[in-house]
N, C-alpha and C positions, 0 to 999 in steps of 0.2 A: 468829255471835256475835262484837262484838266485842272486841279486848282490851284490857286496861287500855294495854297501848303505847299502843296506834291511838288511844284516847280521847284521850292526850294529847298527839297531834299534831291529833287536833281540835281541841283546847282553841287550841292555841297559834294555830293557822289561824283558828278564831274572834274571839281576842283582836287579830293584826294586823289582820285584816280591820276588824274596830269599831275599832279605834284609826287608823288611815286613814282609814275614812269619817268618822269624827266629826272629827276635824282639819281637814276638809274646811269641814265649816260654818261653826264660827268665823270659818275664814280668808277663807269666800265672802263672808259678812254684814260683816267688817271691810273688804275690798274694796272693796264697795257703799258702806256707810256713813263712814266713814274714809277712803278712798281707799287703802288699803295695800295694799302696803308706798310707796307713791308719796309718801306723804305726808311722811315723813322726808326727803324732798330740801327739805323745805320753810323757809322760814325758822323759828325757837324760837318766836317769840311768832306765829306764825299754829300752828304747832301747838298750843301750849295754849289760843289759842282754842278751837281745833277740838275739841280732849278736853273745855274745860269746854263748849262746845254738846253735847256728847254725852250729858252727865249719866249717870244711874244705868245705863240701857241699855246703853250703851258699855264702862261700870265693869266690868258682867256680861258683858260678849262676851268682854273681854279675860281676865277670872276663868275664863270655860268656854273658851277658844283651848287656855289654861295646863293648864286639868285631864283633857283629853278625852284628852288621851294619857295617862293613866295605865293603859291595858288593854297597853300596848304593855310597859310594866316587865316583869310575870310573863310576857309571852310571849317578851321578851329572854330572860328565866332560865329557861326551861325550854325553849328551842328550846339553849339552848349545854349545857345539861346532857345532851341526845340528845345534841351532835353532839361534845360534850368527848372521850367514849369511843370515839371514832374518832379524833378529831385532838386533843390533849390543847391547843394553842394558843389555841384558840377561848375558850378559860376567860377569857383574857386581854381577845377582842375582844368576851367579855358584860360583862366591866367597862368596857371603852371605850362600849359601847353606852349600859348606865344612867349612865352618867356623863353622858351628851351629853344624853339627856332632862331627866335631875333639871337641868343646869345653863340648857338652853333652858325648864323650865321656872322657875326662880326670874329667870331674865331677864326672860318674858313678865309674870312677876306685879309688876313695877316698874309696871306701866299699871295696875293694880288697886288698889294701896296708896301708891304713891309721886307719881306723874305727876299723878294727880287733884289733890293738894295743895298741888301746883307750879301748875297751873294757875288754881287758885282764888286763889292768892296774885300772882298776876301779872294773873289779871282784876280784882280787888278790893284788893290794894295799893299804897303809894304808888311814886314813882318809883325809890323806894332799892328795895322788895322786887320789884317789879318787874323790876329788873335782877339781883337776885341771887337770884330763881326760873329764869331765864334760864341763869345758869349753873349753879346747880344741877342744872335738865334737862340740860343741856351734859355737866357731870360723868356724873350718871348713867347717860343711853343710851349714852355712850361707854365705861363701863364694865360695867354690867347687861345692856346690848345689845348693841355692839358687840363689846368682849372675853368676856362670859358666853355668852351666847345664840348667836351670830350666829360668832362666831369659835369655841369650846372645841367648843360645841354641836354646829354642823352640821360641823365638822373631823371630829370626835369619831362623827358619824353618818354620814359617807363614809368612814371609816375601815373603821366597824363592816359598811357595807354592801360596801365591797370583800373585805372577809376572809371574809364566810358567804358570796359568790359563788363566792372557789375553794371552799368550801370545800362548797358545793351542785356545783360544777364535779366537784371532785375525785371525791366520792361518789357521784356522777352522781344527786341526788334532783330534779333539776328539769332540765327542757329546756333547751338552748343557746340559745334565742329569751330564754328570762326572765332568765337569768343575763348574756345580752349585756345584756337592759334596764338589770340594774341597774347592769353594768358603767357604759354610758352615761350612766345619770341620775347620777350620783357623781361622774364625769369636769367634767359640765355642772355640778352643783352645786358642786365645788369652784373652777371659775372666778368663783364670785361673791366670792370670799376675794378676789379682786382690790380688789372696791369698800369691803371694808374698811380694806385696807392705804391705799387713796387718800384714804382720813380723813386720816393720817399721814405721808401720802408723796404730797404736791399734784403733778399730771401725771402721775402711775403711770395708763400705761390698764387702762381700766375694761370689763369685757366685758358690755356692758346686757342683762338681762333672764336671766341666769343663773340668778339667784336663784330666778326664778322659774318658767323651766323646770326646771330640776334639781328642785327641791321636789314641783312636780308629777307628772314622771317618777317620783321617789321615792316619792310616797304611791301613784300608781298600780302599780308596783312592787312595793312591800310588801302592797296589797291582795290581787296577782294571787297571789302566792308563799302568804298567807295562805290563796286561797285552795285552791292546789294542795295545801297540805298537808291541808288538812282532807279530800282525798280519798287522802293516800299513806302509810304507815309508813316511819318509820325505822327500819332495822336495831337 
C-alpha cells in the first residue's frame, strides 16, 4: 500500500514529467513554423511580417509555449518542501526556481498580447508608425525577452537546477549519470548568456547553439528525474 509520502513524490514526478513534455510542443511547432528561436537574428520588420502571416494560430502557439509549464510551479514547491527538511537551503533555490518560470513566462506572453499589435501596426501603418512599431518591438524583446525571459529566466533556472543536483548528489536520491546530465545541461545552457550580453557588448563571442542544446538537455533532464521519482521516496 502506498503512502501518502510516496504519493507525493509521484505527484511531483508526474508534474515534471507533463511539464517537459508539453514545453516540448510548443517549442517543436514554433520551430517549424516560425523558425525559432532563428528567427530573432532577423531583421524587425521581416519579423513582424512573419508574426502577422501567422495570425491567430501563431497568437495560440505562443499563448500554449507560455502556459504548458504551469505543471512545473507545484512540482518546484513540493519537490523543495521534501528536500528543505534535509538541507534547509533549498527553500531558497524553490524561490529561485518559480521565479525563473513566472518571469520566462510573462516574457513569452509579449508574442500573445503585445507583438501581434506591433506587427499589425507596422503591416498597416504609415511610414511614421511604421518606424515607431520597429522600435517599439526593439524596446520590448530587449526588455520582456532578452532581460525577463532569456536573462532572469533561464539564469534563474540553471541556478535552481545546479542546487537540487548537489543537493540529489548529496542525499544520494538519483544516480550519478542523471545528476552529471544535469550538471551538464546547466553548464551548456548558461553559455548561451553569452549571446545576450553581445546585444550590448558588439564582438563579445558568442557560443552558437547553446541555447539550444542546453534547453534540450534540460527538458530531457527534468523529464528523466521526473521520472525517477515517480518510482523512489524521499526520506
Amino acid at each position: 500500500m502506498e503512502t501518502h509520502a510516496f504519493k507525493t513524490e509521484k505527484t511531483i514526478g508526474t508534474l515534471l514529467m507533463l511539464g517537459g513534455i508539453l514545453l516540448f510542443i510548443p517549442y517543436t511547432i514554433l520551430s517549424i513554423s516560425f523558425e525559432y528561436p532563428m528567427v530573432l537574428r532577423h531583421d524587425t520588420g521581416a519579423i513582424l511580417t512573419k508574426v502577422h502571416e501567422g495570425g491567430a494560430a501563431l497568437i495560440w502557439t505562443w499563448w500554449a509555449f507560455a502556459m504548458v509549464g504551469l505543471p512545473l510551479l507545484p512540482a518546484y514547491i513540493l519537490l523543495g518542501q521534501k528536500l528543505e527538511k534535509h538541507l534547509p537551503y533549498l527553500r531558497w533555490a524553490t524561490t529561485i526556481g518559480v521565479i525563473s518560470l513566472l518571469v520566462q513566462m510573462l516574457g513569452l506572453l509579449r508574442w500573445t498580447f503585445v507583438v501581434p499589435v506591433l506587427a499589425n501596426q507596422y503591416l498597416n501603418g504609415n511610414d511614421m508608425a511604421r518606424e515607431a512599431a520597429k522600435v517599439a518591438f526593439q524596446v520590448i524583446h530587449q526588455y520582456g525577452g532578452v532581460v525577463l525571459g532569456e536573462h532572469i529566466g533561464q539564469l534563474f533556472t540553471i541556478i535552481w537546477t545546479l542546487l537540487l543536483c548537489a543537493a540529489f548528489d548529496r542525499l544520494r536520491l538519483l544516480p550519478k549519470t542523471l545528476i552529471w546530465l544535469g550538471y551538464a545541461s546547466a553548464t551548456i545552457y548558461l553559455l548561451a548568456q553569452t549571446e545576450l550580453f553581445a546585444t550590448v557588448l558588439p564582438g563579445l563571442p558568442v557560443v552558437d547553439l547553446a541555447g539550444l542544446i542546453g534547453s534540450t538537455l534540460w527538458l530531457v533532464w527534468l523529464i528523466a528525474v521526473g521520472f525517477r521519482l515517480r518510482k523512489q521516496e524521499i526520506p
